[in-house]
PDB file of the backbone (N, CA, C, O) and the ligand in Angstrom, with CONECT records:
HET     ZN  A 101       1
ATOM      1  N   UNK A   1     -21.087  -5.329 -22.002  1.00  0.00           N
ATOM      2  CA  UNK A   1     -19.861  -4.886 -21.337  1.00  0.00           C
ATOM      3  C   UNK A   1     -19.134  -6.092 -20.717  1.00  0.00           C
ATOM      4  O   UNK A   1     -19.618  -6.729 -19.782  1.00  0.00           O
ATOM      5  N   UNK A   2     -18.005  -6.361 -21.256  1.00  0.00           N
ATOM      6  CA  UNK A   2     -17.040  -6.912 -20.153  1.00  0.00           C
ATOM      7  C   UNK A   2     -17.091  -7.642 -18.986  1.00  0.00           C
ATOM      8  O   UNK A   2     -17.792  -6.779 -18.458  1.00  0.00           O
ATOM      9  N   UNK A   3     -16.961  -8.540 -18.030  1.00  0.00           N
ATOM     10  CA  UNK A   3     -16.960  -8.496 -16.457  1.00  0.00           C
ATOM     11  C   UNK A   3     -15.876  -8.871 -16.103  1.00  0.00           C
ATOM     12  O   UNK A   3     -15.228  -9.192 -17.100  1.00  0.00           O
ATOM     13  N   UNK A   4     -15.230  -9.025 -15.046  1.00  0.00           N
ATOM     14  CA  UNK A   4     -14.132  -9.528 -14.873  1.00  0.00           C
ATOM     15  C   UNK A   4     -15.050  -9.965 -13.034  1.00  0.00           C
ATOM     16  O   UNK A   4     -16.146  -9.539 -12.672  1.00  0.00           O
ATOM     17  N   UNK A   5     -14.142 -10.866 -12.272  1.00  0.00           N
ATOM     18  CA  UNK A   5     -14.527 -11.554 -11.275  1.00  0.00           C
ATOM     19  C   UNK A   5     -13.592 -10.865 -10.414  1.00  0.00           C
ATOM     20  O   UNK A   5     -12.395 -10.920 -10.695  1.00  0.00           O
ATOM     21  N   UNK A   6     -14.155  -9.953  -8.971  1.00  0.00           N
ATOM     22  CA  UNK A   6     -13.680  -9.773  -8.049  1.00  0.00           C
ATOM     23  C   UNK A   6     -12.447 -11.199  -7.159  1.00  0.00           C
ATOM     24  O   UNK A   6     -12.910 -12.287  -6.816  1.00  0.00           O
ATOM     25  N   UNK A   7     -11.214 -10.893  -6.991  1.00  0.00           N
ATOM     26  CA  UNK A   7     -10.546 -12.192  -6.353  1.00  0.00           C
ATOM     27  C   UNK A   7     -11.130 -12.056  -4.551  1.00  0.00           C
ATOM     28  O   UNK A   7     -11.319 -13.041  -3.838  1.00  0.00           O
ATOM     29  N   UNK A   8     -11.256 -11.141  -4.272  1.00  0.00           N
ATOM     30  CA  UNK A   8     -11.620 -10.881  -2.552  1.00  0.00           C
ATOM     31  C   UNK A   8     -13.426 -11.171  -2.483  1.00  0.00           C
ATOM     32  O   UNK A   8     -13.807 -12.278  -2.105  1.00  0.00           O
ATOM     33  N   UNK A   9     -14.224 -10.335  -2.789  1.00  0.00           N
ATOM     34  CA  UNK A   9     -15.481 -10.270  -2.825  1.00  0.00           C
ATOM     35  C   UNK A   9     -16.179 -11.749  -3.683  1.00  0.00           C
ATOM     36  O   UNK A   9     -16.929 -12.613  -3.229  1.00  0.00           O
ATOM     37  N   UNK A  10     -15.650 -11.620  -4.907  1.00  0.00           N
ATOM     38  CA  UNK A  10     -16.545 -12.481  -5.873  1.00  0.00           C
ATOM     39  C   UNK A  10     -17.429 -12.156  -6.615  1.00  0.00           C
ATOM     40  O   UNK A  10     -18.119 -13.037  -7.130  1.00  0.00           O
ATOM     41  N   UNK A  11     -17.672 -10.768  -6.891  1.00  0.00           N
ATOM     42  CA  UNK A  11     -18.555 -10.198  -7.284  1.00  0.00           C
ATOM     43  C   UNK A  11     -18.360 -10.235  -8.994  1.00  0.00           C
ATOM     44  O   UNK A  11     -17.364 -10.703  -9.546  1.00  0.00           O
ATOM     45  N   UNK A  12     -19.032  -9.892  -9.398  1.00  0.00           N
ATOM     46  CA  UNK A  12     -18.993  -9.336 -11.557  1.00  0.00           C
ATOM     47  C   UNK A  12     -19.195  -8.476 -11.039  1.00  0.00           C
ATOM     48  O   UNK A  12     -20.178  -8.094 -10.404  1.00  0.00           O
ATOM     49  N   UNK A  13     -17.305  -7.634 -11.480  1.00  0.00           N
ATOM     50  CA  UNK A  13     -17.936  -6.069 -12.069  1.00  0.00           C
ATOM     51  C   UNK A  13     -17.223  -6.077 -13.369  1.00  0.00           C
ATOM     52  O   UNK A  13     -16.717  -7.048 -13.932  1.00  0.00           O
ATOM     53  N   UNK A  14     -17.279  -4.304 -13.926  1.00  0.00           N
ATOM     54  CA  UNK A  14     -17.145  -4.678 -15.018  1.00  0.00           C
ATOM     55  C   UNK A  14     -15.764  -4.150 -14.883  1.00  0.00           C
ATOM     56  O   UNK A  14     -15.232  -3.620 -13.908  1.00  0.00           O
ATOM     57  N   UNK A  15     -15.067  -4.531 -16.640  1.00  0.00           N
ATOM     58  CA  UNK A  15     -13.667  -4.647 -16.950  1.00  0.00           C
ATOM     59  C   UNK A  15     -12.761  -3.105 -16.395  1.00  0.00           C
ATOM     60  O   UNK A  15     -11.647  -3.102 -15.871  1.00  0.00           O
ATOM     61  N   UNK A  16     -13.552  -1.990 -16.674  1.00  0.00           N
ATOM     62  CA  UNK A  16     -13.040  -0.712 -16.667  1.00  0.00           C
ATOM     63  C   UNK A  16     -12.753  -0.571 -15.001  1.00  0.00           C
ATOM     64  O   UNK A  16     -11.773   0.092 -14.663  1.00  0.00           O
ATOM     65  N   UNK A  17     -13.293  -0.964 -14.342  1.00  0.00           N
ATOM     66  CA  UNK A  17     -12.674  -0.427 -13.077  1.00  0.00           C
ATOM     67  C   UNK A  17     -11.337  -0.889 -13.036  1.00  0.00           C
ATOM     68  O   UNK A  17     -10.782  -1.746 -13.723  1.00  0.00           O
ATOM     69  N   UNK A  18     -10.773   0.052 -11.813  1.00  0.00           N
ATOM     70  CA  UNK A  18      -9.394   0.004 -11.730  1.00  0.00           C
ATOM     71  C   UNK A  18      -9.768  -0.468 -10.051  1.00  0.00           C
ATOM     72  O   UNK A  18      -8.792  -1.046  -9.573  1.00  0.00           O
ATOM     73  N   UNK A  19     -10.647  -0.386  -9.306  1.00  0.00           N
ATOM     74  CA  UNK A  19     -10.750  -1.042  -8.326  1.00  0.00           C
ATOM     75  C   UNK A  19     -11.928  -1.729  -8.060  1.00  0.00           C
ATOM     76  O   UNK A  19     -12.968  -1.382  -8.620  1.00  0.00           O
ATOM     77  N   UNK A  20     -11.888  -3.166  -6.856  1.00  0.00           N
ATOM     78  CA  UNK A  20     -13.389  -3.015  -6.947  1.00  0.00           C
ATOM     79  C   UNK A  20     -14.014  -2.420  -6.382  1.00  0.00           C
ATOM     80  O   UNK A  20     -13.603  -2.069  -5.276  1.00  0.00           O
ATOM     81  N   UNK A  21     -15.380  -1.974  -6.849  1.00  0.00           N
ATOM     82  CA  UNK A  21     -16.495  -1.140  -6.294  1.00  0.00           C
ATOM     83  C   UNK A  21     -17.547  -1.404  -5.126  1.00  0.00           C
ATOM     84  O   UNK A  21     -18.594  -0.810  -4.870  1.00  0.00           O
ATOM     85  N   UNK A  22     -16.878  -2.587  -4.440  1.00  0.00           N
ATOM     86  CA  UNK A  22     -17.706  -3.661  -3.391  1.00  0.00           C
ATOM     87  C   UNK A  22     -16.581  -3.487  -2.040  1.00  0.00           C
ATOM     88  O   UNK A  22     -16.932  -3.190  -0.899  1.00  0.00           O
ATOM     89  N   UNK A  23     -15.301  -3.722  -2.438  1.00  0.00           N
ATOM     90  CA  UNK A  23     -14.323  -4.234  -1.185  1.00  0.00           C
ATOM     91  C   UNK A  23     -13.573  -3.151  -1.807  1.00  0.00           C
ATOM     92  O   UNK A  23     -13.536  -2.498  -0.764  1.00  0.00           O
ATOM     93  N   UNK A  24     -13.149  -2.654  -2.364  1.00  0.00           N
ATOM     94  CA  UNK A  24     -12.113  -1.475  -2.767  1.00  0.00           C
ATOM     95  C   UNK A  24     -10.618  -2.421  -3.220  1.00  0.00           C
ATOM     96  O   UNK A  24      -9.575  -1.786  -3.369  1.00  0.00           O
ATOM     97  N   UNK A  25     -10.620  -3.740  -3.391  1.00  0.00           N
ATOM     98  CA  UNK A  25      -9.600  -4.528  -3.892  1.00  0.00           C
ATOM     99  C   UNK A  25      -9.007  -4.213  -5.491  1.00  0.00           C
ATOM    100  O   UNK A  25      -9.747  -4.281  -6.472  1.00  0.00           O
ATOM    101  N   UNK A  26      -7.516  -3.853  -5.575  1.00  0.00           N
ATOM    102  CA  UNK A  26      -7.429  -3.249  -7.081  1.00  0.00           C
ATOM    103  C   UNK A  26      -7.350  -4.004  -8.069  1.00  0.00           C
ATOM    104  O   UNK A  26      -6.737  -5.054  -7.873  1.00  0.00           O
ATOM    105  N   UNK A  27      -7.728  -3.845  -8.988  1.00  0.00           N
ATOM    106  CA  UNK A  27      -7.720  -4.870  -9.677  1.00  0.00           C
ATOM    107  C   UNK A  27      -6.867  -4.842 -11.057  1.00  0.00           C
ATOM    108  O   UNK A  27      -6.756  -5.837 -11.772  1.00  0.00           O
ATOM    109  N   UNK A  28      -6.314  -3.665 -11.328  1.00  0.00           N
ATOM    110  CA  UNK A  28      -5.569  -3.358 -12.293  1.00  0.00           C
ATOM    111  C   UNK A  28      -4.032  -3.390 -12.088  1.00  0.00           C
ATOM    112  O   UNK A  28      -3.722  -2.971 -10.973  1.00  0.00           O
ATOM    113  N   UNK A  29      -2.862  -3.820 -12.952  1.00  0.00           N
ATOM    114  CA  UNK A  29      -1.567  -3.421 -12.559  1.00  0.00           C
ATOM    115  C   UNK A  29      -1.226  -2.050 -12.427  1.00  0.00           C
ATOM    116  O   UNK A  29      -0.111  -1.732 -12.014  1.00  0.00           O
ATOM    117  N   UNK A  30      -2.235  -1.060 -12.796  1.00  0.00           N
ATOM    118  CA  UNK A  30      -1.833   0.167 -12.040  1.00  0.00           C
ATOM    119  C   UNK A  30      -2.465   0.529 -10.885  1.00  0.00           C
ATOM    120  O   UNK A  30      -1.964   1.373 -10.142  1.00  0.00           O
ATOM    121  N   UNK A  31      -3.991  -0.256 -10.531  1.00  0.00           N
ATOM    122  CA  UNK A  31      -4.218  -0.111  -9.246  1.00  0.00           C
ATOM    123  C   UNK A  31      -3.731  -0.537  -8.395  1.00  0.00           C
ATOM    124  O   UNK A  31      -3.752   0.015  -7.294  1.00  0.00           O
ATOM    125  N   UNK A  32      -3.125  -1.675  -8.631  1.00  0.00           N
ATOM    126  CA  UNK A  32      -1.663  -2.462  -7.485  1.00  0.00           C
ATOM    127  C   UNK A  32      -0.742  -1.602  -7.190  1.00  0.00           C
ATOM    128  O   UNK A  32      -0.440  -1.410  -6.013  1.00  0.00           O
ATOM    129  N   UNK A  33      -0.055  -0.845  -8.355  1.00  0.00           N
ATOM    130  CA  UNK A  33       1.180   0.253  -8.179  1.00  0.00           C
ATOM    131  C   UNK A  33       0.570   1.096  -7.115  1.00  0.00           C
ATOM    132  O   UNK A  33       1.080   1.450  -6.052  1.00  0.00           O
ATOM    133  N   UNK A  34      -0.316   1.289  -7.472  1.00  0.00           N
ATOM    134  CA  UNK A  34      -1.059   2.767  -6.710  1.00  0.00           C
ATOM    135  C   UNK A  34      -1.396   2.581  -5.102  1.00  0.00           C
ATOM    136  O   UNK A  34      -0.986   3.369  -4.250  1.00  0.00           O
ATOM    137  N   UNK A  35      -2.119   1.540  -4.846  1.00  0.00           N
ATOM    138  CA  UNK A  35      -2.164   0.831  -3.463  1.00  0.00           C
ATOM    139  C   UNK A  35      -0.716   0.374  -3.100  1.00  0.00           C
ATOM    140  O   UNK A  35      -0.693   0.133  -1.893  1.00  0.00           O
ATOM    141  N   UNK A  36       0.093   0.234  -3.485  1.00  0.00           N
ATOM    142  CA  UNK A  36       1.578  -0.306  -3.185  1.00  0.00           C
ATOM    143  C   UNK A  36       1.945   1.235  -2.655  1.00  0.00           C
ATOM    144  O   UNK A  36       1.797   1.531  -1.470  1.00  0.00           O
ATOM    145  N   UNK A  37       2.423   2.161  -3.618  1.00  0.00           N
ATOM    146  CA  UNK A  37       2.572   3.216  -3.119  1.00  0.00           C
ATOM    147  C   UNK A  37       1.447   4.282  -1.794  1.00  0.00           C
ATOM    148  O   UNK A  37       1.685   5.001  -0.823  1.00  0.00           O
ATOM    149  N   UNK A  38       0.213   3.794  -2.534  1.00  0.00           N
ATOM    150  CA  UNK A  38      -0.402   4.160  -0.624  1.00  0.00           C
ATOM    151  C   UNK A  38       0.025   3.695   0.257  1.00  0.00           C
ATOM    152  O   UNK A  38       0.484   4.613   0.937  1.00  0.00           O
ATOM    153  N   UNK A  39       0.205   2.664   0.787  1.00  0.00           N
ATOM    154  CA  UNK A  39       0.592   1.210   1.638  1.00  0.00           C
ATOM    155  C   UNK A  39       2.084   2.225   2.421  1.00  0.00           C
ATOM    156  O   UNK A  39       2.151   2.694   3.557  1.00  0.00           O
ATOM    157  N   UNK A  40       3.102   2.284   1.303  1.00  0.00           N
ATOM    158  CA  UNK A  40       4.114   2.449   1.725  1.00  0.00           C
ATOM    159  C   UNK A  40       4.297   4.291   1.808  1.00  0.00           C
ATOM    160  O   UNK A  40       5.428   4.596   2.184  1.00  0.00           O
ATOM    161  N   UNK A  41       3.484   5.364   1.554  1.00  0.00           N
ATOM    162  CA  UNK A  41       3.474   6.708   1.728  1.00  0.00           C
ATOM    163  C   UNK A  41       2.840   6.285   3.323  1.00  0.00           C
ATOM    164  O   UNK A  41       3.618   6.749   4.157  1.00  0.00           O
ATOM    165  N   UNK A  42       1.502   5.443   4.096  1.00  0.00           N
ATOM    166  CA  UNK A  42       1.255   5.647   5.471  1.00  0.00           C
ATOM    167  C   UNK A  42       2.030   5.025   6.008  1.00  0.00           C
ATOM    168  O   UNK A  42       2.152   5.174   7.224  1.00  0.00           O
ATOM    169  N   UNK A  43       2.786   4.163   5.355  1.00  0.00           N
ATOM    170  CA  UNK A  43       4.157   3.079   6.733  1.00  0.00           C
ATOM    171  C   UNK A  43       4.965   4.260   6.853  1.00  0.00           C
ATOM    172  O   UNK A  43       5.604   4.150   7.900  1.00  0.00           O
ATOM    173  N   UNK A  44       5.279   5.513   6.175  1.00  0.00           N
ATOM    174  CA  UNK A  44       6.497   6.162   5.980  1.00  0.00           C
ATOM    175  C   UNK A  44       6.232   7.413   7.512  1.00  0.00           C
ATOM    176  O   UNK A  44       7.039   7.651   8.411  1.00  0.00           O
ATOM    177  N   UNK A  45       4.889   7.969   7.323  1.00  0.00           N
ATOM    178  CA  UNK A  45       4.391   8.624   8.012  1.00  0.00           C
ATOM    179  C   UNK A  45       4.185   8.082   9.316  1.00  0.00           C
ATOM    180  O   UNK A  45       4.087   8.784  10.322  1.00  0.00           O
ATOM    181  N   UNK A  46       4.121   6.857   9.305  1.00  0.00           N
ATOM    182  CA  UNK A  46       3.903   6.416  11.072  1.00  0.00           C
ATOM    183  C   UNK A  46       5.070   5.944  11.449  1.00  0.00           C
ATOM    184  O   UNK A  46       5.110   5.717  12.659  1.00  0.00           O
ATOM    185  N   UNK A  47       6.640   5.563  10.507  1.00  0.00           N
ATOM    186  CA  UNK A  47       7.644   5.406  10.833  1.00  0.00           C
ATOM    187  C   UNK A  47       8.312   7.056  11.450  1.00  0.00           C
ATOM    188  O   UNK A  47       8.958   7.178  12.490  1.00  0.00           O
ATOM    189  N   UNK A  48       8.028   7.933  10.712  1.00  0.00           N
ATOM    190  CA  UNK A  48       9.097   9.334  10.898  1.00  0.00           C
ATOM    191  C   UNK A  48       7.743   9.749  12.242  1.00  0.00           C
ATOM    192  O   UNK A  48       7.552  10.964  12.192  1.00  0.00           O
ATOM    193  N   UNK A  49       7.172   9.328  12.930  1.00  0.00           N
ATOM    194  CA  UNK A  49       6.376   9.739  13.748  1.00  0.00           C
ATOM    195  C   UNK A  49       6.783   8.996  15.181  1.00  0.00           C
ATOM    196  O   UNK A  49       6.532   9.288  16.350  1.00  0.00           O
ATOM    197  N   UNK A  50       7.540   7.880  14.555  1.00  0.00           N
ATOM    198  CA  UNK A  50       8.179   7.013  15.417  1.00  0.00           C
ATOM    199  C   UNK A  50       9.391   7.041  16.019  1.00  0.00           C
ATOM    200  O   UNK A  50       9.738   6.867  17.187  1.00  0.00           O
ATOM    201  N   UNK A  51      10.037   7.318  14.912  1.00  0.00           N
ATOM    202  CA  UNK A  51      11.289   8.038  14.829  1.00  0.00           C
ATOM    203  C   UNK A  51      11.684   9.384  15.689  1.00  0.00           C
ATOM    204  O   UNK A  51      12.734   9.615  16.288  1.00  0.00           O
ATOM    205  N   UNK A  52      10.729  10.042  15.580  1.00  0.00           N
ATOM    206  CA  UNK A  52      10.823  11.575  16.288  1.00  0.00           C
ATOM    207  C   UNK A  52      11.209  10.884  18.053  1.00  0.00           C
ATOM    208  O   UNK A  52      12.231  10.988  18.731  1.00  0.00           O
ATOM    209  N   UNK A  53      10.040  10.271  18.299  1.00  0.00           N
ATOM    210  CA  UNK A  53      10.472   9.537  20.266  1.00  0.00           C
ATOM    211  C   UNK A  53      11.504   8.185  20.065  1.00  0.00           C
ATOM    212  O   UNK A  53      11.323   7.028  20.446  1.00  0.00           O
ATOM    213  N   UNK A  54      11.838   8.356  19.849  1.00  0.00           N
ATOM    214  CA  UNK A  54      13.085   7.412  19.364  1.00  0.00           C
ATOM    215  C   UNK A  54      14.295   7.589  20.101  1.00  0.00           C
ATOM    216  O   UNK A  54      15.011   8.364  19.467  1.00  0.00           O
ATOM    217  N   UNK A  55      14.958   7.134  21.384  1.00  0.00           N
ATOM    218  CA  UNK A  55      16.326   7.533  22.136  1.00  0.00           C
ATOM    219  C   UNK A  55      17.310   6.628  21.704  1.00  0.00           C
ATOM    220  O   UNK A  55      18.445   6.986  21.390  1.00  0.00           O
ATOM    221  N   UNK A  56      16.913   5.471  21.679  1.00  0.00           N
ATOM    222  CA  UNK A  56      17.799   4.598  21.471  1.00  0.00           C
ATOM    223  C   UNK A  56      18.255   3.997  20.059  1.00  0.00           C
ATOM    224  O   UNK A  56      17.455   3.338  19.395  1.00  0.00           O
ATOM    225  N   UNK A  57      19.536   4.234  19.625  1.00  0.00           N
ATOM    226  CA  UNK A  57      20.391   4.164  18.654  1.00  0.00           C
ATOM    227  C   UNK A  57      20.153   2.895  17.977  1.00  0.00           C
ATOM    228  O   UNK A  57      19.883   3.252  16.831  1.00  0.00           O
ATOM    229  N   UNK A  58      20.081   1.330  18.023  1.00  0.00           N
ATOM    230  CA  UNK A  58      19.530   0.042  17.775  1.00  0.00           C
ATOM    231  C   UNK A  58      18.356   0.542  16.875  1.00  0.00           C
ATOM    232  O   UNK A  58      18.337   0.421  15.650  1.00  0.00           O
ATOM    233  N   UNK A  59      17.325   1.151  17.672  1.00  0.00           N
ATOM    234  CA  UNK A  59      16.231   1.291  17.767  1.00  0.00           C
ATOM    235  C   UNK A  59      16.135   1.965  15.988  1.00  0.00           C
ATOM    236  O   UNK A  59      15.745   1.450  14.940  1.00  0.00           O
ATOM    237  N   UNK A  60      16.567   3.009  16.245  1.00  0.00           N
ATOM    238  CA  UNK A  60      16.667   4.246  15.471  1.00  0.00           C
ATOM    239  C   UNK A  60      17.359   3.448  14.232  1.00  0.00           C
ATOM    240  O   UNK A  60      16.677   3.481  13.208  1.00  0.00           O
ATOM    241  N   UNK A  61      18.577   2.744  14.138  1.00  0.00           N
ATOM    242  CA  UNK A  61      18.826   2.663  12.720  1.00  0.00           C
ATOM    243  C   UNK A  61      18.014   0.997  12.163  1.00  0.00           C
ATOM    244  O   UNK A  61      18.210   0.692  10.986  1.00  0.00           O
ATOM    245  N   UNK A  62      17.303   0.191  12.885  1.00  0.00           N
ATOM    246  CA  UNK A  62      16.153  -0.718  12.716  1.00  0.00           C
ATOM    247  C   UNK A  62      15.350   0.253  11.819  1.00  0.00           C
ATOM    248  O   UNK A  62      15.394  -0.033  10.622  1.00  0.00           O
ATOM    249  N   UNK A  63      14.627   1.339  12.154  1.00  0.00           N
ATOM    250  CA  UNK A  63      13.507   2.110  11.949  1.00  0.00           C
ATOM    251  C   UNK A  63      14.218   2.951  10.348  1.00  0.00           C
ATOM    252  O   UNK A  63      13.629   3.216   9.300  1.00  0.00           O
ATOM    253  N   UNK A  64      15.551   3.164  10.709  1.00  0.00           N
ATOM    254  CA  UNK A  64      15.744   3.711   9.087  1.00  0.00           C
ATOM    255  C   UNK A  64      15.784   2.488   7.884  1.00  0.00           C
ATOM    256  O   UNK A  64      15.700   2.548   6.657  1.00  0.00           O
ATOM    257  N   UNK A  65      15.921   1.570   8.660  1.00  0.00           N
ATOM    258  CA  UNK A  65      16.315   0.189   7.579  1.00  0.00           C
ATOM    259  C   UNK A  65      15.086   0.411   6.590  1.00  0.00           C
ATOM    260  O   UNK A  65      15.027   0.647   5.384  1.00  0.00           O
ATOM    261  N   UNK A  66      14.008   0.218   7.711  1.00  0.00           N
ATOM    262  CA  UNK A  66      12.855   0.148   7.514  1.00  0.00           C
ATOM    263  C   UNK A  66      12.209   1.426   6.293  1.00  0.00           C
ATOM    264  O   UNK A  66      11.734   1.137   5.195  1.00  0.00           O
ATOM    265  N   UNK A  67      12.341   2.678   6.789  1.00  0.00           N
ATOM    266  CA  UNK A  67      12.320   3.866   6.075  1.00  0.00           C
ATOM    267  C   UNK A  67      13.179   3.537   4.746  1.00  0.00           C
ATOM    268  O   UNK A  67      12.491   3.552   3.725  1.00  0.00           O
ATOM    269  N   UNK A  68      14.407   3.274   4.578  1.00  0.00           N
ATOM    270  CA  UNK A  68      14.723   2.847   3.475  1.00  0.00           C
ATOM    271  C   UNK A  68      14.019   2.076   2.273  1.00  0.00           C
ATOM    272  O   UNK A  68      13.907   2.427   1.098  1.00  0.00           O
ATOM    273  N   UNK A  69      13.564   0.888   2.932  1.00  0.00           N
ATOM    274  CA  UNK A  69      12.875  -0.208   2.369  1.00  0.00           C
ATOM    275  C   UNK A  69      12.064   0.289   1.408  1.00  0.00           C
ATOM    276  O   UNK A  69      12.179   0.243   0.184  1.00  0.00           O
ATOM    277  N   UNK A  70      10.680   1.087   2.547  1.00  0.00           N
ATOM    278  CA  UNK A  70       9.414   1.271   1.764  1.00  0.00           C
ATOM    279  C   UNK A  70       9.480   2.596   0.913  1.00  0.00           C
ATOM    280  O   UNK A  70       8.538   2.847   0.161  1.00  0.00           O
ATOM    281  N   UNK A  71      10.959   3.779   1.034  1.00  0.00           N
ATOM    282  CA  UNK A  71      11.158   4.380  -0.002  1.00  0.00           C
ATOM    283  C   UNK A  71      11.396   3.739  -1.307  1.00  0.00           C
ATOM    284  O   UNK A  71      11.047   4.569  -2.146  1.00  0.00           O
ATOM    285  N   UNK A  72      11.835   2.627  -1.919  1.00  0.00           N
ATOM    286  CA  UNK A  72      12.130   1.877  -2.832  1.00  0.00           C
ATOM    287  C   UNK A  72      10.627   1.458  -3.478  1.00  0.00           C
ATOM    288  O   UNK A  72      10.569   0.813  -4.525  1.00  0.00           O
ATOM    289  N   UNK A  73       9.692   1.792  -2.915  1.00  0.00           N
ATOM    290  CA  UNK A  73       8.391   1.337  -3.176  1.00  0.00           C
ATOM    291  C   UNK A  73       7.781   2.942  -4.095  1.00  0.00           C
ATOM    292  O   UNK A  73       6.997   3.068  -5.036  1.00  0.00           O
ATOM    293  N   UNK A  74       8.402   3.745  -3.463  1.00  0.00           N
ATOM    294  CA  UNK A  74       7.763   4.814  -3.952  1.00  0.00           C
ATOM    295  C   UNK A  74       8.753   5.703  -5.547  1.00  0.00           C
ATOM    296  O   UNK A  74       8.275   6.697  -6.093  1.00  0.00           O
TER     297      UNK A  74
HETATM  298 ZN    ZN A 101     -14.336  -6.993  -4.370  1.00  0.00          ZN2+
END
């Protein structure tokens, strides 16, 4: 079988994973997509959580910039 070299850990695993099985580092261009889109589905959730106590106007359209951004990810 295959190995390919963990870049975080260092480990041999083998080719078929899509992540590694040591550090959870992805190792595939669709496990990147996929962690990219995790990454940016929990920034989204702790932004609109942020957003809710939010008074100040500055504040508030900073925080949509932001919300914007990591929608482009998804
Ligand atoms: Zn690893």
């Amino acid at each position: 079988m295959e190995e390919k070299k963990c870049p975080v850990c260092e480990k041999q695993i083998s080719k078929e994973y899509n992540f590694c099985p040591y550090c959870g580092e992805a190792m595939t261009d669709l496990a990147k997509e996929f962690s990219k889109k995790q990454t940016a589905i929990a920034h989204l959730k702790l932004l609109s959580a942020l957003i809710e106590k939010v008074q100040d106007k500055n504040t508030l359209d900073l925080l949509e910039k932001l919300v914007n951004q990591y929608k482009k990810n998804l």
